[in-house]
C-alpha positions in Angstrom: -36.1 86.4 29.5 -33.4 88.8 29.8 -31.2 86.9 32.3 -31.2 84.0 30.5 -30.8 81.5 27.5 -33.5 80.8 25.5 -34.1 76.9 26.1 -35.6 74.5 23.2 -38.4 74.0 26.1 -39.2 77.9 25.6 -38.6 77.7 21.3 -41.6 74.8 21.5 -43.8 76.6 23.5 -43.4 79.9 21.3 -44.1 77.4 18.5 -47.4 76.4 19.6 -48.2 79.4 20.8 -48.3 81.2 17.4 -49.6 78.0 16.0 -52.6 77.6 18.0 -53.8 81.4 17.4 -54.7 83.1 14.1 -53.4 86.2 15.1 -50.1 85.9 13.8 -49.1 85.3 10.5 -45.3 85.9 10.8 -43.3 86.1 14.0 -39.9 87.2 15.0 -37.9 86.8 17.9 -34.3 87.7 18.7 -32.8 86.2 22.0 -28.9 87.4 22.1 -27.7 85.3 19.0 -30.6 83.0 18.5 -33.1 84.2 16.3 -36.9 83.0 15.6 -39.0 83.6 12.4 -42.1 81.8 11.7 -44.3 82.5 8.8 -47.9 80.9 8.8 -47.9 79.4 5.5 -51.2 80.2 3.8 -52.0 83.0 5.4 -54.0 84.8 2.7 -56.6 82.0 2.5 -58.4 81.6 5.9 -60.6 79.1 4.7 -58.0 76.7 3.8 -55.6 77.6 6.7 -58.9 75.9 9.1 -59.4 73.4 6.9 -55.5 72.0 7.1 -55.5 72.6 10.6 -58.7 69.8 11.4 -56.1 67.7 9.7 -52.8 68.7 11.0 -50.7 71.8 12.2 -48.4 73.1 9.8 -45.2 75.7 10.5 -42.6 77.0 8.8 -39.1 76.9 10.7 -35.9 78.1 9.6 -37.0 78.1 6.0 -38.4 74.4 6.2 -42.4 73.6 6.2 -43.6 71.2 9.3 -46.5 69.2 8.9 -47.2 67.5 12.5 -50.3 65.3 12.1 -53.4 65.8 15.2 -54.3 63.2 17.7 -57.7 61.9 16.8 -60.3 63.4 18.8 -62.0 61.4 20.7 -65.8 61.5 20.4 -68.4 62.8 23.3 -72.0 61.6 23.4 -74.2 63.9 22.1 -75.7 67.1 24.5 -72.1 67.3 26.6 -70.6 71.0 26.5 -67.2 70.7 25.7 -64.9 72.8 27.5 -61.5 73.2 24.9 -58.0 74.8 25.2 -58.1 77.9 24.0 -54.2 77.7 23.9 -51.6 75.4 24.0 -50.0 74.9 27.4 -50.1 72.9 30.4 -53.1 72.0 31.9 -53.6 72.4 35.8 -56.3 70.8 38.0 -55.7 72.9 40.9 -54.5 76.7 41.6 -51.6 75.3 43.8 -49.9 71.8 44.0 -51.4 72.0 47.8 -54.9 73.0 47.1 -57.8 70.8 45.9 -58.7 70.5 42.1 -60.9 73.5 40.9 -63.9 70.9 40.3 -64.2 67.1 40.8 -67.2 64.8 38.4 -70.5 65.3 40.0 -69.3 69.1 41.2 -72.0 71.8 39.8 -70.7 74.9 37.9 -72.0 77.9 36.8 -70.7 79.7 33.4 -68.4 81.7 35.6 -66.9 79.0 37.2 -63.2 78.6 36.7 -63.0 74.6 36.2 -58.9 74.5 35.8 -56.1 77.1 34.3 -53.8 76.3 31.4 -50.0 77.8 32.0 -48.8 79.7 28.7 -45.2 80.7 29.0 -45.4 81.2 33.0 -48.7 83.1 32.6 -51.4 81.5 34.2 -55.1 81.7 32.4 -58.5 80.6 34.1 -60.5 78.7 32.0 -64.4 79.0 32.9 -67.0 76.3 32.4 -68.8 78.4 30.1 -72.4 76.6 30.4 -75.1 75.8 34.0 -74.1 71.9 34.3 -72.7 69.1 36.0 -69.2 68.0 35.2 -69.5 64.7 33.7 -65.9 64.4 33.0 -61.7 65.3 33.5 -60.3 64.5 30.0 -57.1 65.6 30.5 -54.3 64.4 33.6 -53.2 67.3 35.5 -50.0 68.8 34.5 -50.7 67.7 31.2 -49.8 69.5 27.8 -52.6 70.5 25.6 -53.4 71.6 22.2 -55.6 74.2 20.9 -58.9 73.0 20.9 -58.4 69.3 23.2 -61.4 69.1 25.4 -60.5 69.3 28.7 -63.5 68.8 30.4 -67.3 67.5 29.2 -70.3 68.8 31.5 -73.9 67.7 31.4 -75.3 71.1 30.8 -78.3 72.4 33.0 -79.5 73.7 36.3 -76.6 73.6 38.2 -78.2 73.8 41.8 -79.7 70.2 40.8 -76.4 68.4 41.6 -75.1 67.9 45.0 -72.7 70.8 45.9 -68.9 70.1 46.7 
């Protein structure tokens, strides 16, 4: 970030970056003459900190507290494995605009099996399926911003070699 500005694109996704992991409590960033400090508020009561976030995400910036309500969840029928953000960040179907998506409904998976990456600040992180299954489902468009915890993808969990391979 050196050779350039910081942008308000980059300040949001810094925001939700410390927002959607609990291992900040307070961060500070100086970029030339703009400077970021966020302050989890709350942070002494873990409990309670979950407990507002199923509710909504709450940040304090430049002295002010933010309370941004969650989208409601949509609900799954019961015996799906979920596969959820682990960040916030943009969702991606596909290593490369040019290649196919990482897995299509109907495709089998094993744990191992990288089903889509989410982009974090230019970094790029493979997210595995996590379960033996059959994706049922893709939740989320590609290209897509995503929350911490937003299922991405549902699979019917079991033997994977039972499903027509891709």
């Amino acid at each position: 970030m050196a050779d350039r500005e910081l942008t308000y694109e980059d300040l949001v996704k810094i925001v939700e970056l410390v927002k959607s992991t609990s291992h900040f409590s307070e961060f500070r960033l100086k970029v030339g003459d703009i400077e970021v400090s966020l302050r989890r508020v709350g942070s002494s009561n873990p409990g309670a900190a979950t407990q507002q976030s199923a509710r909504s995400a709450r940040t304090e910036l430049a002295g002010q507290t933010i309370d941004v309500p969650r989208k409601s969840e949509r609900q799954f029928r019961e015996g799906l494995h979920l596969v959820r953000a682990p960040m916030v960040g943009t969702f991606y179907r596909r290593p490369e605009p040019t290649k196919p998506p990482f897995v299509e409904p109907g495709q089998a998976v094993e744990p191992d099996t990288t089903v889509c990456i989410i982009e974090v600040m230019k970094l790029m992180n493979s997210i595995p399926a996590g379960v033996h299954g059959v994706v049922a489902e893709v939740v989320v468009d590609d290209a897509a911003q995503v929350e911490y915890g937003q299922v991405l993808i549902a699979i019917e969990p079991g033997q994977a070699g039972s499903s027509k391979p891709r």
